[in-house]
C-alpha positions in Angstrom: 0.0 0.0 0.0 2.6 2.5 0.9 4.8 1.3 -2.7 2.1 3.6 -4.8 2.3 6.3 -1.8 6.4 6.7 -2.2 6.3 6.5 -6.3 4.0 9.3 -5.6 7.0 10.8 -3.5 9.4 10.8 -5.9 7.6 11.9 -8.7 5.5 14.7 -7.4 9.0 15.7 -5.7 10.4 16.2 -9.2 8.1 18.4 -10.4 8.3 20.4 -7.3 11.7 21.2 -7.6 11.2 22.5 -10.6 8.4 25.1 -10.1 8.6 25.4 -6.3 10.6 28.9 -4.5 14.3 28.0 -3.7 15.0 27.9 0.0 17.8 29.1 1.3 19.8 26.7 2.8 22.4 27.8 5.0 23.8 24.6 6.5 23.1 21.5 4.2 22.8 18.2 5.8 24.6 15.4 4.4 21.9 13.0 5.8 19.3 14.9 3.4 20.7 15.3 -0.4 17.1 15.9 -1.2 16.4 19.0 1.0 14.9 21.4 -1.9 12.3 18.7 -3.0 11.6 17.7 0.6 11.1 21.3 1.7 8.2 21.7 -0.8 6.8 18.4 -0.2 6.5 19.6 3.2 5.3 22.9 2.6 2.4 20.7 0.9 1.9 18.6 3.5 1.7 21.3 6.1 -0.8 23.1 4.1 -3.2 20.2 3.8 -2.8 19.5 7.5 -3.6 23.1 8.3 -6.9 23.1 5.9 -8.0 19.9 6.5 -6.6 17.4 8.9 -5.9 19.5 12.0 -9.0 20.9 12.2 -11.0 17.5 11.9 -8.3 16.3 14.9 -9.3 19.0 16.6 -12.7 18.6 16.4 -12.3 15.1 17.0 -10.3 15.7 20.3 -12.7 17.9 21.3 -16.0 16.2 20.8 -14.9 12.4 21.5 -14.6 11.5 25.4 -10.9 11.1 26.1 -11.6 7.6 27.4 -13.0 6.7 24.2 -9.9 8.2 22.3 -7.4 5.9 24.7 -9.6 3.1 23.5 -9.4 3.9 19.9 -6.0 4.3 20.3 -5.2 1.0 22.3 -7.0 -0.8 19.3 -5.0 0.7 16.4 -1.7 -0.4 18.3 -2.8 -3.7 19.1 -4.0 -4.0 15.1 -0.5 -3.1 14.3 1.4 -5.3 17.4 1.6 -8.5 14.5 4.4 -6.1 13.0 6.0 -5.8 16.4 6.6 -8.8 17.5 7.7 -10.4 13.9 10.5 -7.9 13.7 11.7 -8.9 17.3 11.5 -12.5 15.9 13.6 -11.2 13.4 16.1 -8.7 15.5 16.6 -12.1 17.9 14.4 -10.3 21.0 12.9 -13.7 21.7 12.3 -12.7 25.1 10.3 -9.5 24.1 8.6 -11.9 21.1 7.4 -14.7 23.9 6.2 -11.0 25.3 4.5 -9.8 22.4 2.6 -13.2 22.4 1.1 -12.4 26.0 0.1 -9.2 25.3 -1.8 -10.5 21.7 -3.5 -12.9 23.6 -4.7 -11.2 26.6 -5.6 -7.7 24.9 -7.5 -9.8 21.8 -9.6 -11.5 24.3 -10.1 -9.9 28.0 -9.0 -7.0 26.1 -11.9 -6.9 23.9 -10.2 -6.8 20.5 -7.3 -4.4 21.3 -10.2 -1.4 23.1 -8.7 -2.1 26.2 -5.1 -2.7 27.6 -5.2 -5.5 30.3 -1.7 -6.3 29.4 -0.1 -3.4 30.3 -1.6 -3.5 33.9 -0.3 -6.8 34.4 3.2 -5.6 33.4 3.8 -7.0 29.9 5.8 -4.3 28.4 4.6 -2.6 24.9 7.5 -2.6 22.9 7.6 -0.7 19.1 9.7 -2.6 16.5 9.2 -1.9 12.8 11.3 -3.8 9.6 12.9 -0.6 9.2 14.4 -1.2 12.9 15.3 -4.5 11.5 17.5 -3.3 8.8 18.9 -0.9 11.2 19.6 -3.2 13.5 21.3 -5.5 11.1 23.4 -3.0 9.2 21.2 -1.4 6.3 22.3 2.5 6.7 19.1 4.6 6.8 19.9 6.4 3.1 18.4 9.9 2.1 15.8 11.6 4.3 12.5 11.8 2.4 9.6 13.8 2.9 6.9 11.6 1.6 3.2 14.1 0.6 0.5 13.1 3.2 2.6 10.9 4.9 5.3 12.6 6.4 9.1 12.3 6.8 10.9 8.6 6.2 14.9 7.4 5.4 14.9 5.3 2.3 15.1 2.4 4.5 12.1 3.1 6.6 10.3 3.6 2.8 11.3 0.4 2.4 10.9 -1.4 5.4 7.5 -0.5 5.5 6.1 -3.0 2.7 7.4 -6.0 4.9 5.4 -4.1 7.7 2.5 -4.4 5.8 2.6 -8.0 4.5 2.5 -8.4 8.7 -0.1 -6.1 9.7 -3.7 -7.5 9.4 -5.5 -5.0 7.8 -3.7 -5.5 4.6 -5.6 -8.7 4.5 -9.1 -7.0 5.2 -11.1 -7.5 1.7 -13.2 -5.3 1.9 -11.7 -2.0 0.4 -13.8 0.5 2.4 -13.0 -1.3 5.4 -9.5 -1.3 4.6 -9.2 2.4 3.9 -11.4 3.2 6.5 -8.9 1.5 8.9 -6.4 3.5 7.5 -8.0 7.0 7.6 -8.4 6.4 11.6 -4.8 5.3 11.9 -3.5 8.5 10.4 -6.3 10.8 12.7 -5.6 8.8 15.4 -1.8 9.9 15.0 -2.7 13.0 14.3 -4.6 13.6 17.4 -2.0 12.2 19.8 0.0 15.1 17.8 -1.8 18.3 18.6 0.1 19.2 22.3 3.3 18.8 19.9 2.2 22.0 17.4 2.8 24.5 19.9 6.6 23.4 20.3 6.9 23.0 16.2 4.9 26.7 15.5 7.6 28.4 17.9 10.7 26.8 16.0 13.1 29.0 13.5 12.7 26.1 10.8 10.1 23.9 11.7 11.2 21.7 8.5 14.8 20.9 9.9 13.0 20.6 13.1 10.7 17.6 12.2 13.9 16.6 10.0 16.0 16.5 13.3 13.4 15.1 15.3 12.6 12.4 13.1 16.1 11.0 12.7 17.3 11.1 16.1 14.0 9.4 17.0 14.9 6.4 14.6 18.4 6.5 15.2 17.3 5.6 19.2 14.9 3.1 18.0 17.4 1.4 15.9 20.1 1.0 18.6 17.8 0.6 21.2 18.8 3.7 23.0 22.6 3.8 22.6 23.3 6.5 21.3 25.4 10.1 22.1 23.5 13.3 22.7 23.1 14.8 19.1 23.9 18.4 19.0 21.5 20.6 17.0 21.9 24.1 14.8 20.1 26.3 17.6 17.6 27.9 15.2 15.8 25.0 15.1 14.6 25.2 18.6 12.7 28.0 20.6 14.2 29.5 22.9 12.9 27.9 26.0 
C-alpha cells in the first residue's frame, strides 16, 4: 500500500523542484541530499494539514470523550502489534517476542479486541519494533531523508521497510476496500490527534522543516540501537528559545 504512496513521493518531488521557491539553505545536511524537493513536499503537507486534517483532529479531540480516544488508540496499536513482534523474531528479541505473544492474547480477548489494555496493567511491556528497525539493527544504513506528501518524513530504508510491515499487519488482509481504507483513515487521525500538544513546540521553531527533520532522525536513530546513542547536538535555530 505505501509502494504507490512513495512512487508518488518521488515523482511529485520532481516536479516540485522544478516550479517550487528556492530555500535558502544555509547549512546543508549530508543525511538529506534531497532537501529542496523535501522542503516543498513539506510545505504541501503542512498546508493540507492546516486546511483539513488538523481541524478534523481537533474537532475530533474535542468532541470524543478522552476515554474513548485511549480506546481507539489501544486498538490501532494492538492492530498493528503482529508487526511488532515479527521484527523482534527477526532482530533475535525472543524474550520480548514470547512478550508480544502475552500481550496478543490477553488484549484480543479480555481485552476486547485491542479497546482495552489489560496487558499493560499486568506488566507485559509494549514494545515498538518496525522492519525498518530491523534493517537498522542489522546494518542497512538509513539512506536519504524523504519527505513523503501526506505521509510525512521517512529514510529510504524506513520507505522500504515498510512493505514488509505491511505484508505483517492484518488489515492489509481486510477484503473489503472501504473497510480497509477506513482502517487507514483512523490510523493517520488517530496519529494526528495524539499530535496536537506537539504543534505548539513545532509553531515556535526558527525552521520547523529541519526541526521535524532533526526530530525524526534522532528518534529512529534511538529506536534502531535501542537507546545507545550520544547526545546529538543541533543548529540552535531549530529550537525555541525555552
Amino acid at each position: 500500500m505505501k509502494g504507490p504512496v512513495i512512487i508518488l513521493a518521488l515523482t511529485l518531488g520532481a516536479l516540485l523542484s522544478g516550479c517550487a521557491s528556492q530555500t535558502s539553505i544555509v547549512t546543508p545536511d549530508p543525511r538529506d541530499p534531497l532537501e529542496s524537493i523535501n522542503r516543498a513536499t513539506y510545505e504541501f503537507n503542512d498546508g493540507l494539514d492546516q486546511a483539513l486534517v488538523k481541524p478534523v483532529a481537533q474537532t475530533y479531540a474535542r468532541v470524543v470523550p478522552q476515554p474513548m480516544q485511549t480506546g481507539v488508540s489501544n486498538f490501532f496499536s494492538h492492530a498493528k502489534y503482529p508487526v511488532t513482534l515479527a521484527n523482534n523474531i527477526l532482530q533475535g528479541k525472543f524474550t520480548h517476542a514470547a512478550n508480544d505473544v502475552g500481550r496478543l492474547l490477553l488484549n484480543t480477548t479480555l481485552g476486547l479486541g485491542g479497546f482495552l489494555d489489560p496487558a499493560t496493567r499486568i506488566g507485559l511491556e509494549r514494545y515498538d519494533e518496525d522492519f525498518g528497525q530491523t534493517l537498522g539493527k542489522w546494518g542497512l544504513p538509513p539512506g536519504p531523508y524523504l519527505m513523503v506528501p501526506f505521509l510525512g518524513p521517512y529514510t529510504l530504508r524506513d520507505a522500504l521497510g515498510g512493505f514488509a510491515d505491511d505484508l505483517a499487519e492484518p488489515r492489509g488482509y481486510i477484503t473489503d476496500t472501504t473497510a480497509r481504507w477506513s482502517m487507514w483513515a483512523g490510523d493517520k487521525l488517530d496519529r494526528r490527534v495524539r499530535l496536537l500538544d506537539a504543534d505548539s513546540v513545532l509553531e515556535r521553531t526558527g525552521d520547523a522543516y529541519a526541526f521535524v527533520r532533526s526530530a525524526y532522525l534522532q528518534r529512529r536513530e534511538y529506536q534502531v540501537k535501542d537507546g545507545a546513542v550520544e547526545p546529538i547536538e543541533f543548529p540552535e535555530d531549530e529550537f525555541p528559545e525555552d
